[in-house]
C-alpha positions as CSV (number, residue, x, y, z in Angstrom):
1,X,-18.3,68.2,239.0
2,X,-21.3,69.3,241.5
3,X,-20.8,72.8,241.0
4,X,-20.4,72.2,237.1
5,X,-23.6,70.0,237.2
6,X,-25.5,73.2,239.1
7,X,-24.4,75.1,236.6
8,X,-26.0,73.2,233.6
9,X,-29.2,72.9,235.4
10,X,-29.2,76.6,236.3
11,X,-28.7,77.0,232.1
12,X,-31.4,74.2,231.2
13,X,-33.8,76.1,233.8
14,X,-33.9,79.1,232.4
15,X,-33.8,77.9,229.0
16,X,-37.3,76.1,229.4
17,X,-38.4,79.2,231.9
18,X,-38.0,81.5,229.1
19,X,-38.9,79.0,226.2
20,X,-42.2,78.9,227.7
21,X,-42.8,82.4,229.0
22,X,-42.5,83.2,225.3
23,X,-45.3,80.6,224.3
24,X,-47.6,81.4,227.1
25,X,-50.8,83.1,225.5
26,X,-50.6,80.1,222.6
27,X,-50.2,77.5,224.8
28,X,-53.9,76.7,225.6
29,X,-54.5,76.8,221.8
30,X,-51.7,74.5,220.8
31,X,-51.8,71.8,223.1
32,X,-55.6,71.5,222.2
33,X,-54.8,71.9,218.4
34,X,-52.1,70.0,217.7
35,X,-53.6,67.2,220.1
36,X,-56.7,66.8,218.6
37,X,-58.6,68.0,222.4
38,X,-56.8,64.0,223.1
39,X,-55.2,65.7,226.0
40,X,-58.3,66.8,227.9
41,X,-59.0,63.3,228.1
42,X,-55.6,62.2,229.2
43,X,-56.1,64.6,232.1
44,X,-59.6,63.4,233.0
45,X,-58.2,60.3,233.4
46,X,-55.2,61.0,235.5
47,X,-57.8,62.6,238.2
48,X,-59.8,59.6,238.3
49,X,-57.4,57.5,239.1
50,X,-56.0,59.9,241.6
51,X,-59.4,60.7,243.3
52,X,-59.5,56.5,243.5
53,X,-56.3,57.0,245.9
54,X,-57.5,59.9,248.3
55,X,-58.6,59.7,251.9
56,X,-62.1,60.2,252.6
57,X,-61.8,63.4,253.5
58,X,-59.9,66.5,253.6
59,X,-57.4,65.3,250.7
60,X,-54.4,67.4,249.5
61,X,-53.3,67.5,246.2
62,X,-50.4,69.3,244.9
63,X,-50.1,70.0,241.1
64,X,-46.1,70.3,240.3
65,X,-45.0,72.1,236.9
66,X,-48.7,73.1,236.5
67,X,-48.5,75.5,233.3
68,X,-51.5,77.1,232.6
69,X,-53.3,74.7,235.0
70,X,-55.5,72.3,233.1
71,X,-54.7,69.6,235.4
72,X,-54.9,71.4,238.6
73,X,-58.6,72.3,237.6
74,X,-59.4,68.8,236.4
75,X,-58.0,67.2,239.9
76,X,-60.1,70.3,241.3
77,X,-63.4,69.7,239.3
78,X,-62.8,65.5,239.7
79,X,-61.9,65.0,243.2
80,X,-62.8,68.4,245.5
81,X,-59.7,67.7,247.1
82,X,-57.7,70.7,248.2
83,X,-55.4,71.9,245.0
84,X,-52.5,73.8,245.3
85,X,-50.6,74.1,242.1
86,X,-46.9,75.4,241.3
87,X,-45.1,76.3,238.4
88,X,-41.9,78.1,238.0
89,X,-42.6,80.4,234.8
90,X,-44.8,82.9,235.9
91,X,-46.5,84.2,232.8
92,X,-48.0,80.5,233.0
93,X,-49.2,80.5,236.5
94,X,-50.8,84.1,235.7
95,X,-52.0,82.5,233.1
96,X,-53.6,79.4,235.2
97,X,-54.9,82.1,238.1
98,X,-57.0,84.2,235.8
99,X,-58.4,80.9,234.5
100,X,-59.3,79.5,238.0
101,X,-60.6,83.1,238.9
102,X,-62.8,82.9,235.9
103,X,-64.4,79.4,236.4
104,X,-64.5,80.3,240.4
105,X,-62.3,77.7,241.3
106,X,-60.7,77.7,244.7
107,X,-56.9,76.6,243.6
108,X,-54.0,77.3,245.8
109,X,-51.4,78.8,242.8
110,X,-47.5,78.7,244.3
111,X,-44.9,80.1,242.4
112,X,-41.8,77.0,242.8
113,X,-39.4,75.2,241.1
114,X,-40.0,71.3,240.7
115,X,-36.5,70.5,242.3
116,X,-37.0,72.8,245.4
117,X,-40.7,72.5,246.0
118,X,-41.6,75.1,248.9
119,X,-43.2,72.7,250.8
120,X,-43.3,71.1,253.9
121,X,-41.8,66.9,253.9
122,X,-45.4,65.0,253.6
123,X,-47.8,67.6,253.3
124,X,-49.7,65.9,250.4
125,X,-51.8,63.4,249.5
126,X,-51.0,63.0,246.0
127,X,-48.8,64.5,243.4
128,X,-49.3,65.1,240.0
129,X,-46.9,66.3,237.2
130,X,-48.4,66.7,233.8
131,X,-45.9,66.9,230.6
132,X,-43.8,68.5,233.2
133,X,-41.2,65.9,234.6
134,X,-39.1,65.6,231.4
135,X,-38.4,69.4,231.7
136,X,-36.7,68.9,235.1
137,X,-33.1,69.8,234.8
138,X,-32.5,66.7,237.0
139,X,-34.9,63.6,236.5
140,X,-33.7,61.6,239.5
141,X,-33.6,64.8,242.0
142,X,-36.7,66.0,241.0
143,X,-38.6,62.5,241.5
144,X,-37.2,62.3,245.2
145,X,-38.3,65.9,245.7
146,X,-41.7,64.3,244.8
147,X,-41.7,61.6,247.0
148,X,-40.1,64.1,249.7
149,X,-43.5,66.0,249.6
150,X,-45.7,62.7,250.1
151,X,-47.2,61.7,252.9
152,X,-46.6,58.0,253.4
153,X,-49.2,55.8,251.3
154,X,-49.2,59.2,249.5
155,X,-49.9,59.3,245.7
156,X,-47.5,60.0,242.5
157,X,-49.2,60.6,238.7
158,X,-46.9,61.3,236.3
159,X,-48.7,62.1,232.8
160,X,-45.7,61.9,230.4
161,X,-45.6,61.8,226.4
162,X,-43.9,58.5,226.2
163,X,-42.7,56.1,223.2
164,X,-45.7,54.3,220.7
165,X,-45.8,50.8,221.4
166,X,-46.3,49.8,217.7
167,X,-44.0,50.0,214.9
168,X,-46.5,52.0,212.8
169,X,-47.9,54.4,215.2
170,X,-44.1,55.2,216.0
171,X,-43.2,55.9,212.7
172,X,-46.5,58.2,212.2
173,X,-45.6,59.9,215.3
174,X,-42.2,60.4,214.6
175,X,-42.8,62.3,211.6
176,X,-45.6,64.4,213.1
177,X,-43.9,65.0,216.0
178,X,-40.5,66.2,214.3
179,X,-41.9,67.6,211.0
180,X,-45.6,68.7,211.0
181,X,-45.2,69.7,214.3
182,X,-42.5,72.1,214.9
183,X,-43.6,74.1,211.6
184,X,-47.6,74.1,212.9
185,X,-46.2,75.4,216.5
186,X,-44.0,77.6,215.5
187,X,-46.5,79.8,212.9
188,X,-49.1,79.8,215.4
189,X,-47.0,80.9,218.6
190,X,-44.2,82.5,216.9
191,X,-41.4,80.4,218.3
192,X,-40.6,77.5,216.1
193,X,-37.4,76.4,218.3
194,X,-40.1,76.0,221.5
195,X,-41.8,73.0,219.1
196,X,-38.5,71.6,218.1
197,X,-37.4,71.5,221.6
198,X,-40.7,69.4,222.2
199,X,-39.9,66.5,219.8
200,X,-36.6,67.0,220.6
201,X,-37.1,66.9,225.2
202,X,-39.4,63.2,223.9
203,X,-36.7,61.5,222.1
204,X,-34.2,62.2,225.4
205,X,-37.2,61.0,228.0
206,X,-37.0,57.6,229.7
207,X,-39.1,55.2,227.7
208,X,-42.3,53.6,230.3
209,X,-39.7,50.8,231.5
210,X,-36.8,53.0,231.9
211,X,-39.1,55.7,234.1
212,X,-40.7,53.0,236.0
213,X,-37.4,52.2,237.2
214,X,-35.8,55.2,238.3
215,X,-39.9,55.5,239.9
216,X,-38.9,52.6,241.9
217,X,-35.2,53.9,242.3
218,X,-35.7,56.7,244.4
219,X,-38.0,55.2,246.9
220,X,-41.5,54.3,245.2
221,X,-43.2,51.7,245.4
222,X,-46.1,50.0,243.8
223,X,-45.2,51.1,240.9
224,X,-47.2,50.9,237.6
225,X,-48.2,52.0,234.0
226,X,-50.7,52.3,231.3
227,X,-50.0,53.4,227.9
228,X,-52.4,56.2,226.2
229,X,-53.3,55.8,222.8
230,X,-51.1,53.4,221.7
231,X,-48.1,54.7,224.0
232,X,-48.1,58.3,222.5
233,X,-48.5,59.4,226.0
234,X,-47.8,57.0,229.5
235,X,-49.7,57.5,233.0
236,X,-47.5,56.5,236.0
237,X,-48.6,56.1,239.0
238,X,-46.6,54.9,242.3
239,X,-47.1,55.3,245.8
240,X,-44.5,56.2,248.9
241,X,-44.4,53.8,251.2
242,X,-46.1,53.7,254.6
């Protein structure tokens, strides 16, 4: 079963490694398109409340499943903590270098994999994962390989598209999200089956409940949510015990 279970994560890994290589140059474009620029503040907001939960001094973030590193330079603009940032497609981290280069920003970039992090146990502060964690092959795994990289009291923000809290926003959502969606995405990068798998990776995630508990599951504690416009999108954030 182990070795069979390996095997499918091998599969869904570079599935979503080559889904998104192939998206790369649009991605910047579409995730401020199709989100109406919503998701610049989403990220503003997940490095305030991180920068809230730093030492004093000489904080250590590390940015897991980074992309083309919109978060890592918000938690770098935010908190002038110490980012380092990891991704494992590398067209995206390219991507995310050139921009950090361009806007002089000093950002640690590490190619890794989110479920063998190349990292030392508690070397961080904090831990972020933006629209990253329902990618992960294996959800449980990869949340203890988060916690693994914590130092104790150490932060976890998980900025996740979640599950609208009303029945009307969820219906609007649903349609735009499985209809408008996949056909906008795909004429404007060129891969329509990348923006199906989006919908698609959603409906499959733990709804806010369901990923606070596996949070707490593996080891978290203080546990807590709050839903982003209307529940379209869920910040988590959690802390490893002392």
């Amino acid at each position: 079963m182990s070795e069979q279970r390996s095997a499918a994560e091998k599969a869904h890994a570079k599935h979503v490694r080559e889904m998104f290589a192939r998206i790369a140059k649009r991605y910047d474009l579409l995730n401020h398109l199709l989100s109406g620029n919503i998701d610049k503040r989403w990220r503003r907001l997940v490095a305030e409340e991180v920068r809230k939960r730093l030492p004093a001094s000489q904080a250590r973030i590390l940015d897991v499943a980074c992309g083309t590193g919109d978060l890592s330079l918000t938690l770098f603009e935010f908190t002038k903590a110490q980012v380092t940032a990891t991704d494992f497609c590398r067209p995206m981290l390219d991507i995310a270098v050139r921009k950090a280069l361009q806007r002089r920003r000093s950002i640690r970039f590490v190619e890794g994999d989110a479920l063998g992090l190349p990292f030392l146990d508690g070397a961080f502060d904090a831990v972020t994962i933006g629209f990253g964690l329902r990618n992960v092959a294996a959800l449980e795994d990869g949340l203890r390989e988060l916690l693994r990289i914590l130092k104790p009291g150490g932060c976890l923000a998980v900025l996740e598209f979640s599950k609208p809290q009303t029945p009307g926003l969820r219906r609007l959502f649903q349609v735009y999200f499985t209809k408008l969606l996949p056909l906008m995405g795909g004429a404007i990068s060129g891969s329509r089956s990348a923006y199906t798998y989006l919908p698609d990776s959603v409906q499959r995630f733990p709804d806010q409940e369901e990923l606070a508990s596996l949070i707490r599951k593996v080891g978290f504690d203080q546990v807590s949510y709050q839903n982003l416009t209307g529940g379209i999108a869920a910040l988590h954030l959690a802390q490893r015990p002392k």
